[in-house]
C-alpha positions as CSV (number, residue, x, y, z in Angstrom):
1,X,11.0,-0.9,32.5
2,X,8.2,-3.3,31.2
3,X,9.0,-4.7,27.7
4,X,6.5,-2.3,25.5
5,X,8.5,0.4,26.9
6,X,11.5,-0.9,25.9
7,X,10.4,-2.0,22.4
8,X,8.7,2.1,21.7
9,X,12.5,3.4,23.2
10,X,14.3,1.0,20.9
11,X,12.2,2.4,17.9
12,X,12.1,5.6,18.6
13,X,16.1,5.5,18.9
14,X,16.0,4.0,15.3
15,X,16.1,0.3,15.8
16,X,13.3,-1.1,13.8
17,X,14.1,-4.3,12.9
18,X,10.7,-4.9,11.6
19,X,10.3,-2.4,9.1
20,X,14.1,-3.2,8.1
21,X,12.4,-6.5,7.5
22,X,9.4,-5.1,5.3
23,X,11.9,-3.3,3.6
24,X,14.1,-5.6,2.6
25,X,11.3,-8.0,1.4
26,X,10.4,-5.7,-1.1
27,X,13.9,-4.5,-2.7
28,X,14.0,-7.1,-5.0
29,X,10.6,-8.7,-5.0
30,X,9.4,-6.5,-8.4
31,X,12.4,-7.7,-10.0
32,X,12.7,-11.1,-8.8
33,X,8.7,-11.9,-10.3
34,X,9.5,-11.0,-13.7
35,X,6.4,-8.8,-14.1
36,X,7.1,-5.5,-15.9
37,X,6.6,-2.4,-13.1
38,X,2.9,-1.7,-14.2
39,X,1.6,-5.0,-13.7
40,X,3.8,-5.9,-10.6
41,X,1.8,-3.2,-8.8
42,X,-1.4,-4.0,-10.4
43,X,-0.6,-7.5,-8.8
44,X,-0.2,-5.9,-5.6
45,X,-3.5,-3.5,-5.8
46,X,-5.1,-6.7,-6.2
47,X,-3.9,-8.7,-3.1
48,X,-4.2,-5.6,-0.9
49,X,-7.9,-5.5,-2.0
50,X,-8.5,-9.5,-1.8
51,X,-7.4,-9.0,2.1
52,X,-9.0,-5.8,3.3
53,X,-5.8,-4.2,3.6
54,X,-5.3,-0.6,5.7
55,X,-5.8,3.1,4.0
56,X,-1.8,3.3,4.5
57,X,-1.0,0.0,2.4
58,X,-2.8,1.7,-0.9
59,X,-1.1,4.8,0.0
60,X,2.2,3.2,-0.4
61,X,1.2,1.2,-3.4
62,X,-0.6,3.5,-5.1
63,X,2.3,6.0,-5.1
64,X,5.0,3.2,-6.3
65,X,2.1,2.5,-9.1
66,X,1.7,6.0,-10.1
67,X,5.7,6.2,-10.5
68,X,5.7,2.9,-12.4
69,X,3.4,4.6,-14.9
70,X,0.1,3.0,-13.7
71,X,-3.2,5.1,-14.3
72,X,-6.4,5.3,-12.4
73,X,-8.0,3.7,-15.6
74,X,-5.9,0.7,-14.8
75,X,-6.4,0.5,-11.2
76,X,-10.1,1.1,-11.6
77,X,-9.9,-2.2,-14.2
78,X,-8.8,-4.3,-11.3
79,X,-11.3,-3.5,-9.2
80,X,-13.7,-4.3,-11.8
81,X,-12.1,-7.4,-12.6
82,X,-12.1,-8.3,-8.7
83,X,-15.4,-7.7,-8.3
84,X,-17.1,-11.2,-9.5
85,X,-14.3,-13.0,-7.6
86,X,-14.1,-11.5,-4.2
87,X,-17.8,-9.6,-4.2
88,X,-18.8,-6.0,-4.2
89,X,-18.8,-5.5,-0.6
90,X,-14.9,-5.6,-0.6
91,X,-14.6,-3.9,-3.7
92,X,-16.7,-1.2,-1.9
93,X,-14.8,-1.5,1.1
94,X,-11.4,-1.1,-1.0
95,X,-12.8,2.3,-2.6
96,X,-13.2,3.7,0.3
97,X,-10.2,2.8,1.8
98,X,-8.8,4.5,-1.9
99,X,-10.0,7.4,-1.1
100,X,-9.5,7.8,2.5
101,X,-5.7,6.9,1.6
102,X,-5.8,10.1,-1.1
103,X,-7.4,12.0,1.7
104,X,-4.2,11.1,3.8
105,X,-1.5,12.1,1.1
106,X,-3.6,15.4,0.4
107,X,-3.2,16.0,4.2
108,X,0.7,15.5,4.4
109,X,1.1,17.5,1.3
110,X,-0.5,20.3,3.0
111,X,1.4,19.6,6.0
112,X,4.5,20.1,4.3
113,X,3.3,23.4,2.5
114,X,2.6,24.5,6.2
């Protein structure tokens, strides 16, 4: 067997030592930065947009936000705040990306209505 073959088995059979790994550098990282829940994720919203991160990393931080009380008000402030530091392409580009990661959770839902 050639070694990607082996890595998908291995992952698909439930060893995932790298997400084990992205999990367990976040169980205490919120807690550990003495930020209250709000502005820890606000934090985050504003790294993910700084490096052009994935649809599927706002999807996961957004949610976490939302349950840390966080509103759209809020995460629309950081992007406005960004904007002069980082430019208004990536601002734009992060919008987008927004939106196309509420697109995604509108989809599962569905999904799982199905």
């Amino acid at each position: 067997m050639t070694a990607p073959h082996d890595t998908m088995t291995s992952v698909a059979q439930g060893d995932t030592p790298v997400l084990e790994r992205l999990v367990s550098m976040n169980l205490n990282s919120q807690a550990d930065s003495g930020l209250d829940p709000a502005t820890y994720f606000l934090v985050r919203l504003a790294a993910l947009v700084a490096m052009d991160a994935p649809p599927v990393s706002y999807l996961v931080t957004l949610g976490l936000a939302e349950d840390a009380g966080v509103t759209i008000e809020q995460a629309q402030g950081v992007l406005i705040a960004l904007a002069p530091a980082i430019g208004s392409a990536r601002v734009a580009s992060a919008a987008g990306k927004i939106l196309r990661a509420f697109g995604l959770a509108a989809a599962l839902t569905e999904d799982d209505r199905a």
